[in-house]
C-alpha positions in Angstrom: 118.5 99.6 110.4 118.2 103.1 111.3 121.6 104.9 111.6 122.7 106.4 115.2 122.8 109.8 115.6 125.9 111.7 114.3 128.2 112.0 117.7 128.0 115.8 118.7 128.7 117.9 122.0 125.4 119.8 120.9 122.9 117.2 120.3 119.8 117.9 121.6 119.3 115.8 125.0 116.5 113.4 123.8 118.2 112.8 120.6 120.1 109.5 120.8 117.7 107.0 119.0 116.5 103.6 120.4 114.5 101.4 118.6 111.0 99.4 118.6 110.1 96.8 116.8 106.5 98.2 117.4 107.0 101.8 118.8 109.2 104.8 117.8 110.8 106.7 120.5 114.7 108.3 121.5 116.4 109.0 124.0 118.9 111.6 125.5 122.8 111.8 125.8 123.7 115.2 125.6 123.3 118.6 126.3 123.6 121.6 123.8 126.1 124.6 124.1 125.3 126.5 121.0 121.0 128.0 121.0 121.1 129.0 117.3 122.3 125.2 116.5 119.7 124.1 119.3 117.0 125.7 117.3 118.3 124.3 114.1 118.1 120.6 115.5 115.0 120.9 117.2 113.6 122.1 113.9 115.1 119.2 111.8 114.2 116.8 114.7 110.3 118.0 114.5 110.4 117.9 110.6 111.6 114.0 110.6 108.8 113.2 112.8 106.0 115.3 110.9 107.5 113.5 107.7 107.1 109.9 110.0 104.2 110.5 111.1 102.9 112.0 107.8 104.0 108.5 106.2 102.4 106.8 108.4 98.6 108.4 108.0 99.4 108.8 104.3 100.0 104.5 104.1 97.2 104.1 106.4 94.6 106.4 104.1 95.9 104.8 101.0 95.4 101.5 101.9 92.1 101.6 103.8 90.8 103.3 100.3 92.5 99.8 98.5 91.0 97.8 101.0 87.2 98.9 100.1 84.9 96.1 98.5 81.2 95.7 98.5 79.4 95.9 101.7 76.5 93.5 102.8 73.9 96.5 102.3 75.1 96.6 98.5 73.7 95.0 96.3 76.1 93.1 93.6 76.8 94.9 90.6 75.1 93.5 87.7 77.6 91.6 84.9 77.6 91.9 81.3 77.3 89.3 79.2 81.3 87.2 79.2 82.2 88.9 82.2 83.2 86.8 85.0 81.5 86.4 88.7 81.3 89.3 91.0 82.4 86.5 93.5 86.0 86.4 92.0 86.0 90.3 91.7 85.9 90.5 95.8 89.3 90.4 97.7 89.8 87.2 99.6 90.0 88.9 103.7 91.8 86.7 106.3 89.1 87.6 108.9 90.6 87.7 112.7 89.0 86.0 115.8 88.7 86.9 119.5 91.4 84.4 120.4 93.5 86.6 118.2 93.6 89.0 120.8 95.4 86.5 123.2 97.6 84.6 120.5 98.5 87.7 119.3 100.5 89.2 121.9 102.1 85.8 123.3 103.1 84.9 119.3 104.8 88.2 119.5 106.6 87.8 123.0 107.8 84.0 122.0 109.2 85.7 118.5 111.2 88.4 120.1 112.3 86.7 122.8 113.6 83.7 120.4 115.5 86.2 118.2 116.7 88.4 121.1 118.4 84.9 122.7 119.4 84.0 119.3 121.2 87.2 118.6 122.9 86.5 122.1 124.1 83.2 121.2 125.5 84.5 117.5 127.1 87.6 118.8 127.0 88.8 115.5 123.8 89.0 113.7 125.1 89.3 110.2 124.1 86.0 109.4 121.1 86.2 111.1 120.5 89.4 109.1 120.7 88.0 105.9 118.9 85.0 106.4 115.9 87.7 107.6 116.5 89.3 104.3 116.3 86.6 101.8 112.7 86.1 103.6 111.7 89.4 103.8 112.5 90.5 100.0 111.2 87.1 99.0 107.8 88.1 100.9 108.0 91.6 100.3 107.8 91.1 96.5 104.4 90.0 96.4 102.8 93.0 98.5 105.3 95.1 96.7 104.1 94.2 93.4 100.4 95.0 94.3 100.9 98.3 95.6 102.9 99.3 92.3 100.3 97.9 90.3 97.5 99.8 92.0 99.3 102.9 92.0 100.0 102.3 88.2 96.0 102.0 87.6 95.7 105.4 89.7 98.3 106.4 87.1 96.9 105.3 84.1 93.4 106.0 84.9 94.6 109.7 84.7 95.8 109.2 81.1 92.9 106.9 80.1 89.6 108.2 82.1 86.5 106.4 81.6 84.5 109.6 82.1 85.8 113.1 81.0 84.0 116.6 80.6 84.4 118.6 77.4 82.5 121.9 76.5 80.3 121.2 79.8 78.7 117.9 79.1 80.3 115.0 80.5 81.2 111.9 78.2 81.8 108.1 78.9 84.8 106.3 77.1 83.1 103.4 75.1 85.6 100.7 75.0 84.2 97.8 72.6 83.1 100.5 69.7 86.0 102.9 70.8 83.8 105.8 70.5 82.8 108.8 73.5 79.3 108.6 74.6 77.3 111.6 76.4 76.5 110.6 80.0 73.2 112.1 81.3 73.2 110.3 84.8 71.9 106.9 82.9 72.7 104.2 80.6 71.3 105.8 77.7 70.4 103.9 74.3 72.9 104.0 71.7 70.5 104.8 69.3 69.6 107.8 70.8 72.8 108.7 72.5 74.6 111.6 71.5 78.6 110.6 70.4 82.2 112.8 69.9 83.8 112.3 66.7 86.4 109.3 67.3 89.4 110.4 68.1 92.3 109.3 70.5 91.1 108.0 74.2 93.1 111.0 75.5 91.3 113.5 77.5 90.9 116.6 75.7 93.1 118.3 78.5 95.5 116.1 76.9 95.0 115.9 73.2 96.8 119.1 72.4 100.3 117.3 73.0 98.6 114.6 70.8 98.5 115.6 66.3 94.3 115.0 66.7 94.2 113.3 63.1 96.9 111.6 62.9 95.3 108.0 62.3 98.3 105.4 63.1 98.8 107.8 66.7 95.2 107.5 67.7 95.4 103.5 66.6 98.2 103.1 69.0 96.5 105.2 71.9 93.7 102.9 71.4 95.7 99.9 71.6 97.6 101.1 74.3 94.8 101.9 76.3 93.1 98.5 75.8 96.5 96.7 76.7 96.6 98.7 80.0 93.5 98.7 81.1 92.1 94.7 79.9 92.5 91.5 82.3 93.8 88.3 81.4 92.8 85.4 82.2 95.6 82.9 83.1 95.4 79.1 83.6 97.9 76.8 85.2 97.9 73.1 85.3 99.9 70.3 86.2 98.5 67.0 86.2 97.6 65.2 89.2 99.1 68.1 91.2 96.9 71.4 90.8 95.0 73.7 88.4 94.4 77.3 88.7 93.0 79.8 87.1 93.4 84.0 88.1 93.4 87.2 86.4 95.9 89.9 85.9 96.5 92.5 83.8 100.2 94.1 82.2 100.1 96.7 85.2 100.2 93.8 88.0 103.2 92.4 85.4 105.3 95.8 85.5 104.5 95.9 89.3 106.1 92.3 89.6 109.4 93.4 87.6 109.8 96.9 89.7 109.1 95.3 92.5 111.3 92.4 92.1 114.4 95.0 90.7 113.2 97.0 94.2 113.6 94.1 96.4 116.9 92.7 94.7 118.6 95.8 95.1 117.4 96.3 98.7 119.2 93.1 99.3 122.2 94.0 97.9 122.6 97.4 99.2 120.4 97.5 102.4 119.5 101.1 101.2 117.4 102.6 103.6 115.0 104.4 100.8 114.1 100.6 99.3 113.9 99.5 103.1 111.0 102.0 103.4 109.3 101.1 99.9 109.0 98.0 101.0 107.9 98.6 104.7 105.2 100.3 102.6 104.3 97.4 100.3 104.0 95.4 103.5 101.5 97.3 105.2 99.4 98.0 102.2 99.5 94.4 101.6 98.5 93.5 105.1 95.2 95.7 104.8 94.1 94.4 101.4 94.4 91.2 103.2 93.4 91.5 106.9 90.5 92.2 108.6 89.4 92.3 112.4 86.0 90.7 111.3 84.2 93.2 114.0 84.9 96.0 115.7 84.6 94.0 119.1 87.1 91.8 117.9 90.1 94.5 116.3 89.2 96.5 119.7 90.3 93.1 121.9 93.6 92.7 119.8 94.4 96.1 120.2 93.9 95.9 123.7 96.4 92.4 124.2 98.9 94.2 121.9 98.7 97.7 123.9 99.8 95.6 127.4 102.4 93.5 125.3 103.8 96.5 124.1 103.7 98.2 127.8 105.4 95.2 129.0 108.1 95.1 126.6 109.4 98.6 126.6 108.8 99.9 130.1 109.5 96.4 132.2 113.2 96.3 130.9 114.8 96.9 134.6 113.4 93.4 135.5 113.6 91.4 132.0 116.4 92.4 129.4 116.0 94.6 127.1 114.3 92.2 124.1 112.2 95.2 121.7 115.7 97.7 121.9 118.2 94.9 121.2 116.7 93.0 118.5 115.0 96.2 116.8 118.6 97.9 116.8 120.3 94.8 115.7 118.2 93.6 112.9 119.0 95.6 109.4 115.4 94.0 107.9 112.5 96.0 106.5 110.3 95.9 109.2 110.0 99.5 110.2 110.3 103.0 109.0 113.2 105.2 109.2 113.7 108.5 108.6 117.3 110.6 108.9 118.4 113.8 109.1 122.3 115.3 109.8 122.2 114.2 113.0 119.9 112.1 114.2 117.2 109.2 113.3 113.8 107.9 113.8 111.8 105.1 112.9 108.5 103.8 113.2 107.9 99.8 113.4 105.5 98.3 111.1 103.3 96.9 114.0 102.6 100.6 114.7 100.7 101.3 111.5 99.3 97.8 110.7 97.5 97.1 114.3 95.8 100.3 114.6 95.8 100.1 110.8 93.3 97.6 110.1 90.6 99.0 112.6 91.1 102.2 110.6 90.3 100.2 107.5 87.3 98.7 109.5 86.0 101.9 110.0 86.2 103.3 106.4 84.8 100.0 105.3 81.7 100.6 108.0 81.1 104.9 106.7 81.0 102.8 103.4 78.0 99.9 104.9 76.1 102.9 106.4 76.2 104.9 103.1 74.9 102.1 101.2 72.6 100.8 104.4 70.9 104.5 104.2 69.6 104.3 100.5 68.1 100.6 101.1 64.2 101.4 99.6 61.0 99.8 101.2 59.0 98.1 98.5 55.1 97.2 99.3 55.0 93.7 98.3 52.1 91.3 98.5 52.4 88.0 100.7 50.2 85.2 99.9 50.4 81.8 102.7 47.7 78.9 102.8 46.1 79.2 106.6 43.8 76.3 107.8 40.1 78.1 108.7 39.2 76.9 111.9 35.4 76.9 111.2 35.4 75.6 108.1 38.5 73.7 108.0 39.1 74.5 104.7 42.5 75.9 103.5 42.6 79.5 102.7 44.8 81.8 101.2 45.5 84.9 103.4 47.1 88.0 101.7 49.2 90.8 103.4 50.8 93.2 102.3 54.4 93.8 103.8 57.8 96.0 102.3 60.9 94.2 101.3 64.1 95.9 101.6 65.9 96.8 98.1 69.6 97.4 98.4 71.2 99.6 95.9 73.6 98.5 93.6 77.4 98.5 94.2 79.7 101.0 93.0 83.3 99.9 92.6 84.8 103.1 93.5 89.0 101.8 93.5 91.3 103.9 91.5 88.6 106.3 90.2 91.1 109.5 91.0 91.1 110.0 87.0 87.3 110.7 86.6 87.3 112.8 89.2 89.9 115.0 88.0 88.5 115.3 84.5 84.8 115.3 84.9 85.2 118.2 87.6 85.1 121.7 85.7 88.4 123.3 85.8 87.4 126.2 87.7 86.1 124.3 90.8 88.1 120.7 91.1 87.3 121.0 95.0 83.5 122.0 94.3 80.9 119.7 95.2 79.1 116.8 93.0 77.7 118.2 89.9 74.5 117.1 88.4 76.1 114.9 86.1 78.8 113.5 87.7 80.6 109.5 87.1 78.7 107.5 89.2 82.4 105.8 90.4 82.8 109.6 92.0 79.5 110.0 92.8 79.8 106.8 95.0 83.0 107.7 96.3 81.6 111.3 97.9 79.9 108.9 101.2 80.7 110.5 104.5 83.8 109.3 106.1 82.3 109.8 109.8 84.2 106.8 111.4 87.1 106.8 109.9 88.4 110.8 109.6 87.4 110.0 113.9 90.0 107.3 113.3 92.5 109.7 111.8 92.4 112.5 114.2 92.7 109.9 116.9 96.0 108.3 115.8 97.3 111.9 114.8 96.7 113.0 119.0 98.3 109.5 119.5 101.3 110.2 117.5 101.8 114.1 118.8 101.3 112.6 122.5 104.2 109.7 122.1 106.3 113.2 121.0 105.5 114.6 123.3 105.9 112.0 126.0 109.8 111.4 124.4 110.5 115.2 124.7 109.3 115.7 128.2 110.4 112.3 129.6 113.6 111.9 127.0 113.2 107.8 127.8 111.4 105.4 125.1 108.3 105.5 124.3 106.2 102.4 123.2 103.4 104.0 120.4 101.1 101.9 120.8 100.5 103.2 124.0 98.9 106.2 122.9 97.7 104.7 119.8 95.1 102.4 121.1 93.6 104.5 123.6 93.2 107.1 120.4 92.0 105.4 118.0 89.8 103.5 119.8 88.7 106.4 121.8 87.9 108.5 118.9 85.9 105.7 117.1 84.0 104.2 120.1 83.4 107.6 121.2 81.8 108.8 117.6 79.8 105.8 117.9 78.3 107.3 121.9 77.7 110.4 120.1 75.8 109.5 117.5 73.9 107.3 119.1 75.0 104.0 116.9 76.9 101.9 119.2 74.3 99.3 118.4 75.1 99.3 114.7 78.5 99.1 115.6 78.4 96.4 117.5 76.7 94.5 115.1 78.7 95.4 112.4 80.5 92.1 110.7 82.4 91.2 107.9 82.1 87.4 108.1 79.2 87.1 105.8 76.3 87.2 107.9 74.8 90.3 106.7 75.1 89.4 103.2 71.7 88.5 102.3 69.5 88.6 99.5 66.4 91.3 99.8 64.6 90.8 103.0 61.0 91.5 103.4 60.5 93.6 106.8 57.7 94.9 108.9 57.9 98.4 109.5 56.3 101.0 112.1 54.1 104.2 111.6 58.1 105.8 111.2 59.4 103.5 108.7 61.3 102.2 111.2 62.3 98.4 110.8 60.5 96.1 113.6 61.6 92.8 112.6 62.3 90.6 109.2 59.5 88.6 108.0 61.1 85.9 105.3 64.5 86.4 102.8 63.5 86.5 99.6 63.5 83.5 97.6 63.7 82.0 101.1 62.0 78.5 100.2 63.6 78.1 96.9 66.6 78.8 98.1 67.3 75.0 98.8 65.6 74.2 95.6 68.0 76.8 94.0 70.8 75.5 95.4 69.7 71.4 94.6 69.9 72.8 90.7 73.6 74.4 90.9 74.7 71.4 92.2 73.0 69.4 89.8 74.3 71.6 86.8 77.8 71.4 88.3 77.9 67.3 88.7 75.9 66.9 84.7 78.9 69.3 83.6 81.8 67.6 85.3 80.3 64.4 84.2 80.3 65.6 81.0 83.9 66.6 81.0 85.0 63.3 82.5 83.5 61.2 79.9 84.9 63.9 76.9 88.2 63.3 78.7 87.5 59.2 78.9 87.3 59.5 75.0 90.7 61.4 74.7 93.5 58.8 73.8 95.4 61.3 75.4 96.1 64.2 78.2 98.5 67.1 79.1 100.9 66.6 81.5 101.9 70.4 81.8 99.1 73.5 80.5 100.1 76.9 81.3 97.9 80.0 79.0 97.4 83.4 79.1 93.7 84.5 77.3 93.1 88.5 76.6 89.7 89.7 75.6 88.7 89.1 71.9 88.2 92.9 69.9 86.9 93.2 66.9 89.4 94.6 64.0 89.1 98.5 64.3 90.2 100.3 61.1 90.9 103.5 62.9 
């Protein structure tokens, strides 16, 4: 709960602080007598909000850059031999629906009207508070626990880059022979590639805080890099009741254990700091999660939650005041709050997550676009059996048509530590260099859509300032919000003349297809889609997975008749097999 301001004969007059569950904005109770202290205030007042509304972008950024995954115009990235399916590499996305936009806002109205009643009836919320806060650190553990993770990858990645320059040429991290590799821009042959003496995994930026032959140190690096960086495969079962099987790896561990010592304390001390942390957590979890499926679609529940939010804040002269009441009297991590001497601010959660996850939409789109620009037109040859109508014999008629390749998939998450030490020290902010790690290569696409996005909600945030200073009465953010983010992103779209793309832009599946064979005009434009590849044995192909998968649980089920007996309880964790190094 954010603290009231300090009382003070020379509090600015829009300084008194009311609350939102989904909009930040104060109000005035007071008039200054002293202009140097004025001054002093004002400043402090305009560097809580730059820090507020600097959280907010950063959580935003962050988590629209966790959110990435392939796009339908990539192609999946090949696997390597033991590896597991690209399939269970993708992020499951709870994808929203048009009715969203309508169950949204009225789900939201029923819950704050039932807890504003409910905090009528208690009178005092305390219990009500701690009920919220058992739920919320319970919940807030597992979002918690993934953000620390994925900032302990960022983390590690700088200690343990894949790709590092040293004396100008750039050099791949081999992690099965534990050896440094030249990188040229291509998968080069080991037998003609050009290695480092083995050494530590360090980065040679860091070896010099490392004894470079010491032998049990570099074995431990090693170790420790392969402990950090490796998956493991964990399986769960209980008979007749479930069976599981996910990966993790010792960073998502630690996360769970911080997170969980984060969220205990929280409830103990209600610390403001830890409230935050885990407002975070929430958010970054939400867009890892969540997606508005189209831009159609996050546009409508942007639009339901902009009148909601209208409705709550500025009707309060003919229904009680439900957003101010309950957001003042709930002490649960579902806002930010900042504080200075004498006054506070907060931001609710709704206010970065709603506009949020269009934002993510939008970085996810720069990213289809990027991938949707290097698709390559293949002549390929069609061959179909055509009746002659003279002769009424069958003929084969060939044409010759171009199938759309799509290029391959980049994984591009937590790649901040090749960038930093594959870039020459002189120039970390210079452009790509000809041999650059394709992860940063891949990561250089133009951000159109979303950097719109950004400067949108920034003007959105400054205007809601704005509108508190002027008007000193609250202000609900997502007033200003929606109309800038969707302004700035519909509006890039007018401009540059791809409405059309963004309208058909969709993240339910549909565009995930397998090469397509097109017919293009005299401009290489594409007219139309002749047949999907491997269209016709695609039922054929499909027949023969399910066939495999029936033989091979048949198989199981008569290995398991033979047992004379079966576990009740199984619970394993299985890390990759590495050969004995002697180094």
């Amino acid at each position: 709960m954010a603290s009231p301001p300090v009382p003070s004969p020379v509090i600015p007059p829009f300084d008194q602080v009311t609350q939102n569950i989904t909009g930040n904005f104060t109000a005035g109770n007071a008039t200054s007598a002293v202009p140097e202290w004025d001054l002093y205030l004002y400043a402090s007042f305009f560097t809580m909000e730059a820090k507020l509304i600097f959280s907010a972008l950063a959580t935003i950024y962050i988590g629209a850059h966790g959110s990435l995954r392939r796009p339908p115009s990539a192609a999946p990235a090949k696997r390597k031999d033991g590896e597991r399916e690209r399939k269970e590499d993708e992020p499951i996305t709870e994808g929203l629906l048009p009715t969203d936009a309508i169950l949204f806002p009225l789900l939201a109205g029923a819950m704050l009207i039932g807890l504003y009643y409910l905090i009528q009836w208690l009178q005092d919320p305390a219990i009500l508070n701690k009920i919220l806060r058992v739920y919320m650190s319970v919940m807030g553990v597992a979002s918690l626990s993934t953000l620390i993770a994925h900032s302990l990858r960022i983390a590690v990645g700088f200690v343990f880059p894949n790709y590092f320059r040293h004396n100008g040429a750039l050099y791949r991290v081999d992690d099965d022979d534990e050896s440094f590799i030249k990188f040229t821009g291509e998968e080069a042959d080991r037998n003609n590639a050009q290695f480092l003496q083995k050494s530590n995994p360090l980065p040679f930026g860091l070896r010099s805080i490392v004894p470079f032959n010491a032998i049990n140190v570099n074995r431990f690096l090693w170790d420790l890099r392969h402990v950090l960086t490796d998956e493991w495969t964990v399986k769960a079962k209980v008979h007749g009741l479930f069976q599981e099987k996910f990966h993790i790896s010792v960073l998502h561990v630690i996360g769970f254990n911080l997170a969980a010592t984060a969220v205990f304390t929280y409830f103990m001390s209600g610390s403001p700091f830890l409230s935050n942390l885990m407002g975070y957590g929430f958010c970054y979890g939400s867009f890892l999660i969540m997606s508005p499926t189209t831009f159609a679609t996050g546009s409508l529940v942007l639009m339901g939650l902009f009148f909601y939010d209208i409705v709550m804040v500025f009707y309060t002269q003919v229904l009680p005041p439900y957003m101010i009441t309950v957001a003042t009297k709930l002490d649960v991590p579902i806002k930010l709050q900042f504080q200075s001497a004498a006054r506070s601010s907060i931001l609710g959660l709704g206010d970065i997550v709603v506009p949020g996850i269009v934002m993510c939409l939008a970085l996810r789109f720069d990213m289809w676009r990027h991938y949707q620009q290097q698709i390559k037109y293949v002549p390929t040859d069609l061959k179909s059996d055509q009746h002659d109508a003279t002769s009424g014999d069958v003929v084969t008629v060939s044409e010759t048509q171009h199938m759309a390749q799509k290029a391959t998939y980049l994984d591009i998450t937590g790649c901040w530590g090749d960038w930093f030490w594959s870039s020459s020290w002189p120039g970390l902010l210079k452009g790509v260099q000809e041999t650059t790690p394709p992860t940063v290569r891949g990561s250089t696409f133009r951000k159109t859509y979303f950097n719109a996005s950004l400067v949108g909600y920034t003007l959105g945030m400054l205007v809601t300032l704005c509108m508190l200073t002027i008007f000193k009465h609250g202000q609900p953010a997502l007033l200003y919000l929606v109309p800038g983010v969707l302004g700035s992103l519909w509006l890039t779209g007018l401009i540059r003349g791809e409405l059309k793309e963004m309208w058909m832009y969709t993240e339910d599946g549909t565009l995930d297809t397998r090469d397509v064979v097109v017919e293009l005009d005299g401009n290489g434009n594409v007219v139309k889609e002749i047949k999907k590849d491997g269209e016709k044995d695609e039922d054929e192909k499909k027949k023969a997975e399910e066939e495999k998968a029936l033989n091979e649980k048949k198989a199981a089920d008569k290995k398991e008749a033979e047992k004379t007996e079966y576990s009740l309880v199984a619970f394993s964790v299985n890390a990759p097999l590495r050969k004995p190094k002697t180094q």
